[in-house]
C-alpha positions as CSV (number, residue, x, y, z in Angstrom):
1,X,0.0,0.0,0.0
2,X,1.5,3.2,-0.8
3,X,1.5,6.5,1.0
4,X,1.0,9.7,-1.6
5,X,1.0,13.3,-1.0
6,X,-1.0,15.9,-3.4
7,X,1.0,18.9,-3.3
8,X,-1.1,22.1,-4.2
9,X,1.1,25.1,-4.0
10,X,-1.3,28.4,-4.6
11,X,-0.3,32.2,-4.1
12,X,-1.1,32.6,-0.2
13,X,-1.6,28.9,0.8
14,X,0.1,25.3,0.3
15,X,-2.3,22.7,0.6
16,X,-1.6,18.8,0.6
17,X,-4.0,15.7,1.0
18,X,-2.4,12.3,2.2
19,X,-4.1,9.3,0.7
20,X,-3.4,5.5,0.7
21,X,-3.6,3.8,-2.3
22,X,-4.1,0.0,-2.3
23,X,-5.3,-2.2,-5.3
24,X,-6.6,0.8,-7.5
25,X,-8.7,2.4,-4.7
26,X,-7.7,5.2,-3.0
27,X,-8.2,6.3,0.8
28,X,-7.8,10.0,1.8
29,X,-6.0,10.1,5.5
30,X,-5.4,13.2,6.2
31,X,-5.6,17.1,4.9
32,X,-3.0,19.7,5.5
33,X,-2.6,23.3,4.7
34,X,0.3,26.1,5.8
35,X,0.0,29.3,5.2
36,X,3.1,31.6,2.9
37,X,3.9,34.0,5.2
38,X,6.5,36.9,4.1
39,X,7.9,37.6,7.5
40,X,8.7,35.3,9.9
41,X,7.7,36.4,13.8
42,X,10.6,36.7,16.0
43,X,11.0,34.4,18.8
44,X,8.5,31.7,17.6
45,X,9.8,28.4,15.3
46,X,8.5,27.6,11.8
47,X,4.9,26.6,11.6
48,X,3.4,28.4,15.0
49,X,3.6,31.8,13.7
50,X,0.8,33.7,14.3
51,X,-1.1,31.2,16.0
52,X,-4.8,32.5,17.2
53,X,-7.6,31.0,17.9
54,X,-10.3,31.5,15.1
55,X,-12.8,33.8,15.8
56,X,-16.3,32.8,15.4
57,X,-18.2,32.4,11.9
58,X,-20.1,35.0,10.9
59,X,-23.5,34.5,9.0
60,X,-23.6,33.1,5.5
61,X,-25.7,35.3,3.7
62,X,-28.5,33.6,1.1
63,X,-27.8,34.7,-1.8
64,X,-31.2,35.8,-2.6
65,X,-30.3,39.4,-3.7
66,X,-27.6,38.8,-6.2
67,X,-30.5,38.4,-8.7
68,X,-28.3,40.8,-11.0
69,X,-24.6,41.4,-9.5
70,X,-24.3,43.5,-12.4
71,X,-27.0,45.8,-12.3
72,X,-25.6,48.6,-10.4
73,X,-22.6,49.7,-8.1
74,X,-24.4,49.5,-4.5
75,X,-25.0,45.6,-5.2
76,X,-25.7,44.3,-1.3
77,X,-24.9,41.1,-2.1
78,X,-21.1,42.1,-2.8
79,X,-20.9,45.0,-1.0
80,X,-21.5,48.9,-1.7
81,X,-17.9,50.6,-3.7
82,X,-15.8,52.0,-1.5
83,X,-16.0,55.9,-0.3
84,X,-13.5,58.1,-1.7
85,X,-10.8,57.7,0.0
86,X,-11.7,54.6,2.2
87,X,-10.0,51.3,2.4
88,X,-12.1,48.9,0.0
89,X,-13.9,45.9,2.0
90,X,-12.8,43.1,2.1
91,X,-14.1,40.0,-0.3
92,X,-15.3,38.0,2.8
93,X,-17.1,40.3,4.3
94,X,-20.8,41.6,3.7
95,X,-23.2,39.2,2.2
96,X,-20.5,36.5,1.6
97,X,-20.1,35.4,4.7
98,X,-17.1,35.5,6.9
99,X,-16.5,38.9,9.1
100,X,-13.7,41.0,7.8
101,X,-11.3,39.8,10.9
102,X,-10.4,36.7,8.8
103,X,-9.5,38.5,5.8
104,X,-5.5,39.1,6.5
105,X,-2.5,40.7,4.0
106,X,-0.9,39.3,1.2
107,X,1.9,36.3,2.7
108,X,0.1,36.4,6.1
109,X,-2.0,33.2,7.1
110,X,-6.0,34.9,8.5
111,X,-6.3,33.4,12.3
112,X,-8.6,30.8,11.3
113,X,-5.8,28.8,9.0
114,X,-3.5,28.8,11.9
115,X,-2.6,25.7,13.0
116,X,-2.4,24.6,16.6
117,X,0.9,25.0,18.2
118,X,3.1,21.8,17.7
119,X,2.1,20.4,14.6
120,X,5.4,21.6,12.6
121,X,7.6,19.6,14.4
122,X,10.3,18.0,12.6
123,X,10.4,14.0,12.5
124,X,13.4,11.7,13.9
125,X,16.5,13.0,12.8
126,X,18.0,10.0,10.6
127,X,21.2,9.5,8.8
128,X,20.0,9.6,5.3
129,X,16.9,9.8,4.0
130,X,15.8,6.5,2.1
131,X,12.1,7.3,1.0
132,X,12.2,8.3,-2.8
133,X,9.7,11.2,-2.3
134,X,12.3,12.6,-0.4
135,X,15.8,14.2,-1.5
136,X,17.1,15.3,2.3
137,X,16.2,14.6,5.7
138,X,13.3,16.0,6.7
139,X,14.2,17.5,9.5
140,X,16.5,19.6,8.3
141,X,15.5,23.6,7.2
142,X,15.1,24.6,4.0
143,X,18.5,26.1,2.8
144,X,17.7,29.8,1.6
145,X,20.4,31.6,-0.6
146,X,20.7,35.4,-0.8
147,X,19.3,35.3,-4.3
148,X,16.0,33.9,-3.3
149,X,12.8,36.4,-3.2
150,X,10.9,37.0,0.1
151,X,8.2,35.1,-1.6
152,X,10.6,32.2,-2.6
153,X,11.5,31.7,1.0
154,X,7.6,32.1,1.9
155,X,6.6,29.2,-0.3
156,X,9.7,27.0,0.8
157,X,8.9,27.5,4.8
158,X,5.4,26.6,4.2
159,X,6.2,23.1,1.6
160,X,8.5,22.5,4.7
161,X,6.2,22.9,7.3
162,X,3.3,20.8,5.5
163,X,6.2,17.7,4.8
164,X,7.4,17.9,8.6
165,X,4.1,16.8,9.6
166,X,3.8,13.4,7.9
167,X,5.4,10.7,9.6
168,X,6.2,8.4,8.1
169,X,7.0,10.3,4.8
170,X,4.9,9.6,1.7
171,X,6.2,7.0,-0.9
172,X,5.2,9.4,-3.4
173,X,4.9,12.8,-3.7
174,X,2.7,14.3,-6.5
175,X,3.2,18.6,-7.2
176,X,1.4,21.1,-9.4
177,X,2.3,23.7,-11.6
178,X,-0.1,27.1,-11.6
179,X,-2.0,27.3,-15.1
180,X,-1.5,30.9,-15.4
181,X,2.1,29.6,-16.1
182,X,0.9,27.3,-18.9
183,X,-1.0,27.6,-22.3
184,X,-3.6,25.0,-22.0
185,X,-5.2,24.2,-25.8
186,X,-7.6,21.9,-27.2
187,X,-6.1,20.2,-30.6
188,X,-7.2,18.0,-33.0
189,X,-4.9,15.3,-34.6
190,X,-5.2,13.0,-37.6
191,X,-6.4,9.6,-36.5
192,X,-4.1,7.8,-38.6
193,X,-1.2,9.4,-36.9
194,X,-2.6,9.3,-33.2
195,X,-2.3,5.0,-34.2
196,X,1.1,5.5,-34.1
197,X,3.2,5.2,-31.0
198,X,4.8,8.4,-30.5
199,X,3.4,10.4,-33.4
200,X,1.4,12.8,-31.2
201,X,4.2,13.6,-29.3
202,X,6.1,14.5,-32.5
203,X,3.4,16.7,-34.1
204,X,2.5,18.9,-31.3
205,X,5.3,21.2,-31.0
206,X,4.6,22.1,-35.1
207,X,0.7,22.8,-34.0
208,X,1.5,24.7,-31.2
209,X,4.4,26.6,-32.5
210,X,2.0,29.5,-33.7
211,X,-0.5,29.7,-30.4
212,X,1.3,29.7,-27.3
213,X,3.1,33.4,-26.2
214,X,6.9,31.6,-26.0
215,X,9.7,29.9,-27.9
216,X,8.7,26.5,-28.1
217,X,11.8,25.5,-28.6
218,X,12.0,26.2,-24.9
219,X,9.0,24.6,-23.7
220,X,8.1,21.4,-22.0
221,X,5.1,19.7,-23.9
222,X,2.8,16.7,-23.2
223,X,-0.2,16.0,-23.8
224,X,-3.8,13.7,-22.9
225,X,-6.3,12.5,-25.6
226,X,-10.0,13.4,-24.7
227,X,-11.5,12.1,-27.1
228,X,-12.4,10.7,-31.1
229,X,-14.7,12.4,-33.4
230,X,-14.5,10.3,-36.7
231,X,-11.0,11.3,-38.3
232,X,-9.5,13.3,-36.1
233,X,-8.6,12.7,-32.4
234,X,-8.7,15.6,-29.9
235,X,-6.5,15.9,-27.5
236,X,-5.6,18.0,-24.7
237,X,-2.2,20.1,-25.1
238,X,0.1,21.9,-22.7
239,X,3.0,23.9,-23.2
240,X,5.2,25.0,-20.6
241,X,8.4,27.1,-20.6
242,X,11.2,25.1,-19.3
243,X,12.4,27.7,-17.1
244,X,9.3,27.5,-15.1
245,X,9.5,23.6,-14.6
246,X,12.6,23.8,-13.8
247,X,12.0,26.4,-10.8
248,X,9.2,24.1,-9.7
249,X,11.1,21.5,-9.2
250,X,14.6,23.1,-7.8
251,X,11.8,24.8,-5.0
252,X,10.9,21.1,-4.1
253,X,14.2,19.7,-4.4
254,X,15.2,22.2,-2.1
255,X,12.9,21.0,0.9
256,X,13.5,18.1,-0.4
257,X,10.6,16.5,-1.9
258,X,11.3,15.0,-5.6
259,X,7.8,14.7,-7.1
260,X,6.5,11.9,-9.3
261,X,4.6,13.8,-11.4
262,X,4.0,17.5,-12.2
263,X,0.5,18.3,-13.3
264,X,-0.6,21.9,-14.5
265,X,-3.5,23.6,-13.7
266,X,-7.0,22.5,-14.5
267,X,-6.0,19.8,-16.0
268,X,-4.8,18.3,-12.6
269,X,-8.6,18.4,-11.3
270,X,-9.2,14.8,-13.3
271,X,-7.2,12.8,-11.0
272,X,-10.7,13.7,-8.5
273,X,-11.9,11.0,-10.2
274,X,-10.2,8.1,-8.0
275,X,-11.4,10.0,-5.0
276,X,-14.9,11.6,-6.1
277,X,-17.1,8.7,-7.1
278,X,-19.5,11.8,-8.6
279,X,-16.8,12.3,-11.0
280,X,-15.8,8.7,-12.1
281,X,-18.8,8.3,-14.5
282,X,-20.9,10.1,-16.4
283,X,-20.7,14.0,-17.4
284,X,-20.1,16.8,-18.7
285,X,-19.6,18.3,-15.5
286,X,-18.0,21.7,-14.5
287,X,-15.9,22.2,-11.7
288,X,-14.8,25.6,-11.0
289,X,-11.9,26.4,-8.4
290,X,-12.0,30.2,-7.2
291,X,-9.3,31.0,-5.5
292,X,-8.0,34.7,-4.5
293,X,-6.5,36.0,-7.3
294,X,-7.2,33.0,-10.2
295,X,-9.8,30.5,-11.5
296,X,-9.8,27.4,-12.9
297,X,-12.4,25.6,-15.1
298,X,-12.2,22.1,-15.6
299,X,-15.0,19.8,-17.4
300,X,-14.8,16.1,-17.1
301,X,-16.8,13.5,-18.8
302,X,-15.9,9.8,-17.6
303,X,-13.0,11.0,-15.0
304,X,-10.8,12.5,-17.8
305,X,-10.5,16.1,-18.0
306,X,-12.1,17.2,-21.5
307,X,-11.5,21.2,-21.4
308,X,-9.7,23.2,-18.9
309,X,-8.5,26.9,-18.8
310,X,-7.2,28.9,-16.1
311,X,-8.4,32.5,-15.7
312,X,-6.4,35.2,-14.1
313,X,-9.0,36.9,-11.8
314,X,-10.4,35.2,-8.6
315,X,-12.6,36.5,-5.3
316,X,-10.2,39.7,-5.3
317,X,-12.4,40.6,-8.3
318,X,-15.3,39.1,-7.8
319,X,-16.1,41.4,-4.9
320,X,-15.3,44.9,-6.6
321,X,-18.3,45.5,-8.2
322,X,-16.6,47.6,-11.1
323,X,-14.6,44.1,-12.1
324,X,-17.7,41.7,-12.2
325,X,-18.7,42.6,-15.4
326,X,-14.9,41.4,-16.7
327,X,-15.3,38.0,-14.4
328,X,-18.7,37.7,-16.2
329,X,-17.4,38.2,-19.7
330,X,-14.1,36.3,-19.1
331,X,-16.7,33.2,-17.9
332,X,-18.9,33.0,-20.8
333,X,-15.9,33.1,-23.3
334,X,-14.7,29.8,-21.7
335,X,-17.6,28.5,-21.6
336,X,-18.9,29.1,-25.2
337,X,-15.5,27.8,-25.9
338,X,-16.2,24.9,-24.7
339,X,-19.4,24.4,-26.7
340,X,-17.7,25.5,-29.6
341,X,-14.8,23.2,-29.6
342,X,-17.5,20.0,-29.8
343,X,-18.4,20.3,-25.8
344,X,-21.9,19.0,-24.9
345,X,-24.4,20.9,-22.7
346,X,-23.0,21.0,-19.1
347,X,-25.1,18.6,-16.4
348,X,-23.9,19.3,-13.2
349,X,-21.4,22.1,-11.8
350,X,-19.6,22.4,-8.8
351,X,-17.2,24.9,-7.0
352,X,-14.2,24.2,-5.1
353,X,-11.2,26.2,-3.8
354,X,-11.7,29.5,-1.7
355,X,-14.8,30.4,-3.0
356,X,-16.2,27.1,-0.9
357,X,-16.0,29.7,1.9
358,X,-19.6,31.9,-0.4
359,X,-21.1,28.9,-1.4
360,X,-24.6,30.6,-1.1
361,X,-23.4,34.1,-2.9
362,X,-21.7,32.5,-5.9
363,X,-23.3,29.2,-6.1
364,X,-26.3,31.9,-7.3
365,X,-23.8,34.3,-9.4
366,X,-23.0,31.8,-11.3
367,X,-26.2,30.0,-11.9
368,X,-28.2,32.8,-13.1
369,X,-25.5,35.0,-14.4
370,X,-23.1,32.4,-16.2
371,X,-24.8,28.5,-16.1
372,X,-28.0,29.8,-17.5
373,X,-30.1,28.0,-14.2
374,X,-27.9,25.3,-13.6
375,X,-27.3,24.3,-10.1
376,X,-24.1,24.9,-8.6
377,X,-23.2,22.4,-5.3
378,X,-20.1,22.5,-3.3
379,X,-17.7,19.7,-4.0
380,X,-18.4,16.6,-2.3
381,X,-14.9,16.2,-0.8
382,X,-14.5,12.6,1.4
383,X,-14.2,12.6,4.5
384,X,-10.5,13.1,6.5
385,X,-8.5,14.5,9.4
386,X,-7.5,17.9,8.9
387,X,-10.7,19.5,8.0
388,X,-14.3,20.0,8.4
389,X,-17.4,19.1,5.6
390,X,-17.4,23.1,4.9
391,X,-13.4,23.7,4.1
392,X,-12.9,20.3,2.1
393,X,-13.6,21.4,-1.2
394,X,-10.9,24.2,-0.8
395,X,-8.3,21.1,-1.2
396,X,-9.9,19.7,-4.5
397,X,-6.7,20.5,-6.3
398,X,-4.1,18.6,-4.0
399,X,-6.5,15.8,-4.1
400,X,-6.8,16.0,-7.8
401,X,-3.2,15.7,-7.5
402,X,-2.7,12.9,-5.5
403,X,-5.1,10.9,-7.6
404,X,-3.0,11.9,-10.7
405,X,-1.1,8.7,-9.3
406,X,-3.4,6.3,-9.7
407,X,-6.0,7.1,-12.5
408,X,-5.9,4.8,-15.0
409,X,-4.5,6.2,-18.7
410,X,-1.8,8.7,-19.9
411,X,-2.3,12.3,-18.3
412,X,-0.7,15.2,-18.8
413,X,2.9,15.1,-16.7
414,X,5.5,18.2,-17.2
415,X,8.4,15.4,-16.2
416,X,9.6,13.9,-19.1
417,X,12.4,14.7,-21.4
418,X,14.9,16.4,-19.6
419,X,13.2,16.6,-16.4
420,X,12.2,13.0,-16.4
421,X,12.2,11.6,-12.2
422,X,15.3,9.3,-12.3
423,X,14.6,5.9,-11.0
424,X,15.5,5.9,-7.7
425,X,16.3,2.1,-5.6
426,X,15.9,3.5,-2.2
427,X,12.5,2.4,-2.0
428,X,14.0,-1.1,-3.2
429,X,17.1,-0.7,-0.3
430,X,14.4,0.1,2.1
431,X,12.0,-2.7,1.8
432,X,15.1,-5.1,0.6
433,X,13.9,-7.8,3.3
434,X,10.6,-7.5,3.1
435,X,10.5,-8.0,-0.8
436,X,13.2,-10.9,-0.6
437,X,10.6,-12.9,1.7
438,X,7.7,-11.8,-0.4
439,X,9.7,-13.3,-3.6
440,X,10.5,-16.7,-2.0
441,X,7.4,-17.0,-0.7
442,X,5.6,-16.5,-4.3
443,X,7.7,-18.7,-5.5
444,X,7.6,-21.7,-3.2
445,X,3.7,-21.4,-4.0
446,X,4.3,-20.8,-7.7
447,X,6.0,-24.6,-6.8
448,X,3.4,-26.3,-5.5
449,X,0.5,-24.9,-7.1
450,X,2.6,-26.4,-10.1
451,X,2.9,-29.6,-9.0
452,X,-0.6,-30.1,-7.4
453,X,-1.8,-29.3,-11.0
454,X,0.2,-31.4,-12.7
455,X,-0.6,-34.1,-10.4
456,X,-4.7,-33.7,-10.7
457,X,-4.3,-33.7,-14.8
458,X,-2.1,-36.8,-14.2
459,X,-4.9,-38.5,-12.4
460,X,-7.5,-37.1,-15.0
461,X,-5.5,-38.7,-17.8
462,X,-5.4,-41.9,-16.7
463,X,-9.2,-41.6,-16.2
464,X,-9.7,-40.8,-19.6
465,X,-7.2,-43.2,-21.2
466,X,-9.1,-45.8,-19.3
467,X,-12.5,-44.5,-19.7
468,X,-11.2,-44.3,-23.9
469,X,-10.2,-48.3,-24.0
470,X,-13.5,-49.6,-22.6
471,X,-15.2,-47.7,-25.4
472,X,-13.1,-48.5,-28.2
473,X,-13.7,-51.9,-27.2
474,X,-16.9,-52.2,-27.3
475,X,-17.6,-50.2,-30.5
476,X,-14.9,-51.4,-31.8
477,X,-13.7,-54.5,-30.4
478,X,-10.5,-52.8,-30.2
479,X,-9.4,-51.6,-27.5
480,X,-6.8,-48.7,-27.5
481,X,-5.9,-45.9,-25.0
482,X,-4.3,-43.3,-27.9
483,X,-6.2,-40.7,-28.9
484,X,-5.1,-40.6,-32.0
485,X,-5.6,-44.8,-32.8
486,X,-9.4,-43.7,-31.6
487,X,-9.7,-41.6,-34.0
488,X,-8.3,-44.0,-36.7
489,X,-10.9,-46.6,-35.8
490,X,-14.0,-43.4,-35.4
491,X,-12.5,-42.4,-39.2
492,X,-12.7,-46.2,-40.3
493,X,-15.9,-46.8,-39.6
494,X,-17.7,-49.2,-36.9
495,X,-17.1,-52.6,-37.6
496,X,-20.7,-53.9,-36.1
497,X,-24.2,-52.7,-37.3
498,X,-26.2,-49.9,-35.4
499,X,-27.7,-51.9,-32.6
500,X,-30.8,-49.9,-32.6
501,X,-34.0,-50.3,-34.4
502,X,-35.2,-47.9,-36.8
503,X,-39.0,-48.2,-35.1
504,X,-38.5,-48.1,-31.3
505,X,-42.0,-47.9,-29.7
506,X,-42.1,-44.1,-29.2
507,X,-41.3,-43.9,-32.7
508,X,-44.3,-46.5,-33.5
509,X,-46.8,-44.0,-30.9
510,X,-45.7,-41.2,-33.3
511,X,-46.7,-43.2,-36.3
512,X,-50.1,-44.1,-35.0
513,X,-50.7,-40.4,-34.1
514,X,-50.0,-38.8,-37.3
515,X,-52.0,-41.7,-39.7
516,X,-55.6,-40.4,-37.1
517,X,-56.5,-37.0,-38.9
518,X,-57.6,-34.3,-37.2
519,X,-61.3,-34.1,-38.2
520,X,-61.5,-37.6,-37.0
521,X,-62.6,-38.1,-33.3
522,X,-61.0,-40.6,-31.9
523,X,-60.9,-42.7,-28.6
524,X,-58.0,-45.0,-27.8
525,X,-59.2,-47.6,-25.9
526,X,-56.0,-50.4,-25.7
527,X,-52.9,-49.5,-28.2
528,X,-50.3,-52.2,-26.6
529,X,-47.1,-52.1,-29.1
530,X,-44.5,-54.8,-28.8
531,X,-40.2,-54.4,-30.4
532,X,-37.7,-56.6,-30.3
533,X,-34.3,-54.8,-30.4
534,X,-32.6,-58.5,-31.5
535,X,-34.8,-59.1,-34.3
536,X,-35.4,-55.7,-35.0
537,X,-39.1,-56.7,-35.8
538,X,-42.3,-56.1,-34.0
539,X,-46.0,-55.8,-33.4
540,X,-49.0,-53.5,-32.2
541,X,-52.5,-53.5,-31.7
542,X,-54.9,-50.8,-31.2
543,X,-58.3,-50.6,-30.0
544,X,-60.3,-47.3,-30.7
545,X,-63.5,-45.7,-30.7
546,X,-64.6,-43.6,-34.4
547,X,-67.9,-42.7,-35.2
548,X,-68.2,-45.0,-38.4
549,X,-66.8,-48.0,-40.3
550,X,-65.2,-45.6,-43.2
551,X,-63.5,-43.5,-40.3
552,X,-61.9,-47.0,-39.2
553,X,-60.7,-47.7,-42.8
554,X,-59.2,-44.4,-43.1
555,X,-57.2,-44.8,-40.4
556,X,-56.3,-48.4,-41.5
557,X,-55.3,-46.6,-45.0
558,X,-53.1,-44.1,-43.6
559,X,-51.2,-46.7,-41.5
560,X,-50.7,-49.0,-44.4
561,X,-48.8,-45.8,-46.4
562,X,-46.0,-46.4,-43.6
563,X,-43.5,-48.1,-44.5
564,X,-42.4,-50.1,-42.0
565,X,-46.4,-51.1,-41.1
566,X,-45.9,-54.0,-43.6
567,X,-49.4,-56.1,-42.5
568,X,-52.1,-53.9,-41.3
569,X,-55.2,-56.6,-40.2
570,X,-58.7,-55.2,-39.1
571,X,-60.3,-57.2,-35.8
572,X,-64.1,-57.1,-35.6
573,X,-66.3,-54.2,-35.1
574,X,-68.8,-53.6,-32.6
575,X,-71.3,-50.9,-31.5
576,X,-69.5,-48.0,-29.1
577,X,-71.7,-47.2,-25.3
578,X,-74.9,-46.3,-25.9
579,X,-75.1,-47.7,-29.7
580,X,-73.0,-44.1,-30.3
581,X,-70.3,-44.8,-32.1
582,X,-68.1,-47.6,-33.5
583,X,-65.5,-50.2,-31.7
584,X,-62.8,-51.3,-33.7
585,X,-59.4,-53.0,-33.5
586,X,-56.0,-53.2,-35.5
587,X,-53.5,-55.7,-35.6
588,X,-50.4,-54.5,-37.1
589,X,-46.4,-56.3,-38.0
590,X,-43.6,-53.8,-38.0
591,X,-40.5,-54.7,-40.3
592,X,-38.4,-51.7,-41.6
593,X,-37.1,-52.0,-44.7
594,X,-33.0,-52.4,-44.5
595,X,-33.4,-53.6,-40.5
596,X,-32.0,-57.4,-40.2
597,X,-32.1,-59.7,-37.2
598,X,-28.5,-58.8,-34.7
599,X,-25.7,-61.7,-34.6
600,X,-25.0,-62.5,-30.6
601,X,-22.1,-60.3,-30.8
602,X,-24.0,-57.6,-31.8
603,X,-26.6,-57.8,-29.3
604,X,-24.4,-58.1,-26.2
605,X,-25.6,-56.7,-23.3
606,X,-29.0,-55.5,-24.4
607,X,-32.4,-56.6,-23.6
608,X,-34.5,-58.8,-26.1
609,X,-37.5,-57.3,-25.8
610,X,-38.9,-54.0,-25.3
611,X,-42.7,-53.3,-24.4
612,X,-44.7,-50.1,-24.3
C-alpha cells in the first residue's frame, strides 16, 4: 500500500491531501494546509507563527439578492464601492459570509488557517533519508540563498512545514504547476497518426508553434487524448516554458521532496476521479476552483478532463463591483469555448477552492448569471483528518493531484524529457527484506500450485485413457488408449451394425398419431405395441372408438402408407356405449425395410424385448 501526497502550491496557501492507495482504490488520510507568510515572527519556530484562535463564523448570507450582480454599483450582495478615500472591503465580508477579521495581507495566514501549536515539528532526525519522495532529511530547514525572493523563501517555509508533519514520509509525492504559467489548448490530430506510438508527441510542437506566447523550442510539452470524433482525435495540449518547470522542481528539491509527477492547472482536477465517485462516470460536469486571485475551469466527462482553462482573476475581483462585469465576460468566453470546440451541454457544476467559503453568494452568481439555471453544489470532498465538511472542497486541487497517481491512462505530466524523475532504488534498499521474503514466498507457492496441477491432470489422464479403452472396445472390439488410434478406428468406420431399431416404440406412438387425422374423433381404448431390439421386428394393436366403419378404414389406409407397417389386419367391429359410435381394433407387424435380425455379438448386453 503506498502513501502519496498531493501537493497544491497556490499564491497565499500550500495545501496537501495524504491518501493511501491500495489495489486501485484510493483512501484519503489526512488534509494539511500552511500558510506563505512573508515575514517570519521573531522568537517563535516555523509553523506556529501567528497562532490564534479562530474567531467565530459570521453568518452566511443567502444569496437571494444577487439576482443581478451587475446591475448597479451599490449591489448588497457584494458590498457597496468603497467611499472616496476609504479602504475597499474586504471580499469576505458583507453578504459572503465571513466577518472582515479573517481577511489578512498578502503572505500572512488569517487566524482561522493557523494551525495549533506543535504540529510543525520536525520528525526523527535519521542519517539519510531513504524514502524516494524525499531528497534530504526531513528535518533539516530549507537552505535559503541570498538570491532567493521574500516570496521564494515564503513558499519554501510553508512546503516545509506541511512535509514535517507526515510521519512516516509519503512514498510518493505528487506537485502542481499554476495554469496561469501554462497555455492549455484543445487540438485535434489525424487519427491515422494518433495509431502511431509516439506520433502525437512529434506533431504537437509544429501545431502549437504558432499559439502559445513563448519559444517553443524552450517549452516542456505533453499531452492527454479526450476524445475521437471520426477522423480526427482531440487531445488535450500543454505547453510549458522550461524555465518555469525547472523552478518548480529546484523549490521542491530544495525542501527536499522529488515529485513523481508535475500536473498543470486545470487539467490536474481529473485525478478527482479516483477519489470523487460523482466524477468517475458520467458528465459533462464543470468544476470551477475560485481561488483569491485566479480560477480554474475544468469539465470532465468519464474521469478525464475534456477542457480546462485557467483564468487570471479570482474573489479579489469578484467582490469589486466595477470588475464583475470582466469575471462575467471572461466566464462566458470559456464557456462558449467549450461548446464551440464540440463540448456538450453542461449537467452538473460544482465549485471548489476558496470560493467554498460563499457557497450561497456564488453558487447563485454563477447559476443565473453564467450557467443559464444550472445548479451549482459545493464539491463533495470525502471525509479526512485535517478539516471540516465546509473547508474540504478548498483542497480539491491537491486531491486531484494525489489521484494523478493512480487514475488509469496517460495524463498530462510536465516530467519527461529532460526533467524526467530518475529511478530511484531507495525504496528497493528500504523494503530489501521485506521484498526478498515476499519473492521466495511466491515462488515456493508458484511450486506447489505447479505440481498439485500437474498431479490432478495426471490423475485425469489416466481416467480418460481408461474410460477411452472400454469404449473402443466395445464399439470397436479394439481396445486402445491413444487418442489418435481412436480416431483411426472413429475415421474407419464401426465394424458392427447400429444396434438400434429404426422403429423403437415411441417412434411407432408417433406413427399411430400422425396416420388419425384431425377431423377424426377418436378414442383409444387399448394401443399395446411390442419391439424386439434383436430381431429388430415387432408388433401393435390398437383398439379405438370412431364414429363409423369408413372412419376406421381411413385410419387403417393411412397406416398402411407407412413403410415399416408392412401387414395392417382389421379385428371385428362392434357398437361403441350407448349404440354411439363404432368399436374397432387393428393388428399391425412392424418390419423396416433395410433392419435385419442382430448376430449375438452384436446384441451383447442388451435386452431382447422391449414393451410399451
Amino acid at each position: 500500500m503506498a502513501r502519496i501526497l498531493g501537493l497544491d502550491i497556490d499564491t497565499h496557501t500550500v495545501r496537501a491531501v495524504l491518501v493511501r492507495s491500495s489495489f486501485g482504490r484510493i483512501e484519503p488520510l489526512r488534509y494539511l494546509e500552511a500558510p506563505i507568510r512573508l515575514h517570519e515572527e521573531p522568537g517563535k519556530p516555523p509553523g506556529t507563527q501567528g497562532a490564534a484562535a479562530p474567531p467565530p463564523p459570521g453568518p452566511i448570507a443567502s444569496g437571494h439578492a444577487m439576482h443581478n450582480p451587475l446591475a448597479d454599483d451599490a449591489d448588497p450582495a457584494f458590498g457597496a464601492p468603497p467611499a472616496p478615500g476609504a479602504e475597499p472591503a474586504a471580499f469576505g465580508g458583507g453578504a459572503f459570509g465571513d466577518p472582515a477579521p479573517q481577511t489578512a495581507p498578502y503572505g500572512q495566514r488569517p487566524p482561522s488557517l493557523e494551525p495549533a501549536p506543535g504540529l510543525a515539528e520536525s520528525l526523527e532526525p535519521d542519517d539519510e533519508a531513504t524514502n524516494p519522495a524525499m531528497a534530504v532529511p526531513m528535518d533539516e530547514p530549507p537552505a535559503e540563498t541570498d538570491d532567493l525572493t521574500p516570496e521564494e523563501r515564503a513558499r519554501r517555509r510553508a512546503i516545509q512545514e506541511i512535509v514535517a508533519r507526515i510521519e512516516p514520509p509519503p512514498d510518493i509525492v505528487v506537485a502542481g504547476l499554476d495554469g496561469k504559467e501554462a497555455s492549455l489548448r484543445i487540438l485535434e490530430i489525424p487519427a491515422g497518426v494518433a495509431k502511431k506510438d509516439g506520433k502525437i508527441a512529434e506533431v504537437l510542437p509544429f501545431q502549437l508553434d504558432d499559439l502559445v506566447p513563448f519559444d517553443i523550442d524552450d517549452t516542456v510539452v505533453d499531452h492527454q487524448v479526450i476524445g475521437t470524433d471520426g477522423a480526427v482525435v482531440r487531445v488535450l495540449a500543454t505547453a510549458v516554458p522550461k524555465e518555469t518547470v525547472a523552478t518548480r522542481l529546484r523549490e521542491l528539491a530544495a525542501v527536499g521532496v522529488d515529485p513523481l509527477m508535475l500536473p498543470v492547472g486545470a487539467a490536474a482536477l481529473d485525478g478527482l476521479a479516483a477519489m470523487v465517485p460523482a466524477l468517475a462516470e458520467g458528465g459533462p460536469y464543470l468544476i470551477i476552483e475560485v481561488e483569491e486571485s485566479n480560477t480554474e475551469l475544468c469539465v470532465m466527462e468519464a474521469g478525464v478532463c475534456t477542457y480546462a482553462r485557467s483564468l487570471a482573476m479570482g474573489q479579489d475581483e469578484l467582490a469589486e463591483p466595477t470588475r464583475r462585469l470582466q469575471v462575467l465576460g471572461a466566464f462566458k468566453r470559456s464557456l462558449g469555448a467549450y461548446r464551440a470546440s464540440g463540448g456538450r451541454p453542461l449537467e452538473r457544476a460544482f465549485l471548489a477552492g476558496e470560493g467554498v467559503r460563499h457557497l450561497h453568494a456564488l453558487e447563485t452568481f454563477f447559476s443565473e448569471q453564467i450557467l443559464d439555471g444550472l445548479v451549482v453544489e459545493s464539491l463533495p470532498m470525502p471525509m479526512a483528518e485535517g478539516t471540516d465538511e465546509l473547508s474540504r472542497p478548498r483542497f480539491a486541487r491537491a486531491a486531484g493531484l494525489a489521484g494523478h497517481a493512480v487514475v488509469k491512462g496517460k495524463r498530462i505530466d510536465l516530467r519527461k524529457g529532460e526533467f524526467a524523475k530518475s529511478r530511484s532504488l531507495g525504496l528497493f534498499r528500504q523494503h530489501g527484506r521485506l521484498l526478498a521474503v515476499c519473492a521466495a514466498v511466491v515462488f515456493v507457492s508458484f511450486v506447489f500450485a505447479t505440481w498439485a496441477r500437474w498431479s490432478v491432470l495426471e490423475a485425469e489422464q489416466e481416467e480418460l485413457q481408461t474410460r477411452l479403452a472400454t469404449v473402443t472396445g466395445e464399439l470397436f472390439d479394439e481396445e486402445t488408449r491413444s487418442a489418435t488410434q481412436a480416431r483411426d478406428l472413429l475415421e474407419g468406420g464401426s465394424k458392427v451394425v447400429d444396434p438400434l431399431p429404426t422403429m423403437t416404440a415411441f417412434d411407432v406412438l408417433d406413427a399411430i398419431t400422425r396416420s388419425i387425422p384431425a377431423e377424426i374423433q377418436h378414442d383409444t381404448r387399448r394401443l399395446d405395441i411390442e419391439v424386439d431390439d434383436v430381431a429388430r421386428e415387432g408388433r401393435f394393436e390398437l383398439q379405438g372408438t370412431v364414429e363409423s366403419i369408413a372412419e376406421r378404414d381411413t385410419i387403417k389406409a393411412r397406416l398402411e402408407e407407412h413403410d415399416c407397417f408392412t401387414e395392417v389386419d382389421p379385428g371385428p367391429t362392434s357398437p361403441g356405449p350407448g349404440n354411439e359410435g363404432l368399436n374397432y381394433r387393428l393388428e399391425v407387424t412392424i418390419k423396416c425395410p433395410g433392419d435385419e435380425p442382430l448376430t449375438p455379438d452384436d446384441s451383447r448386453g442388451r435386452s431382447r424385448r422391449g414393451r410399451s
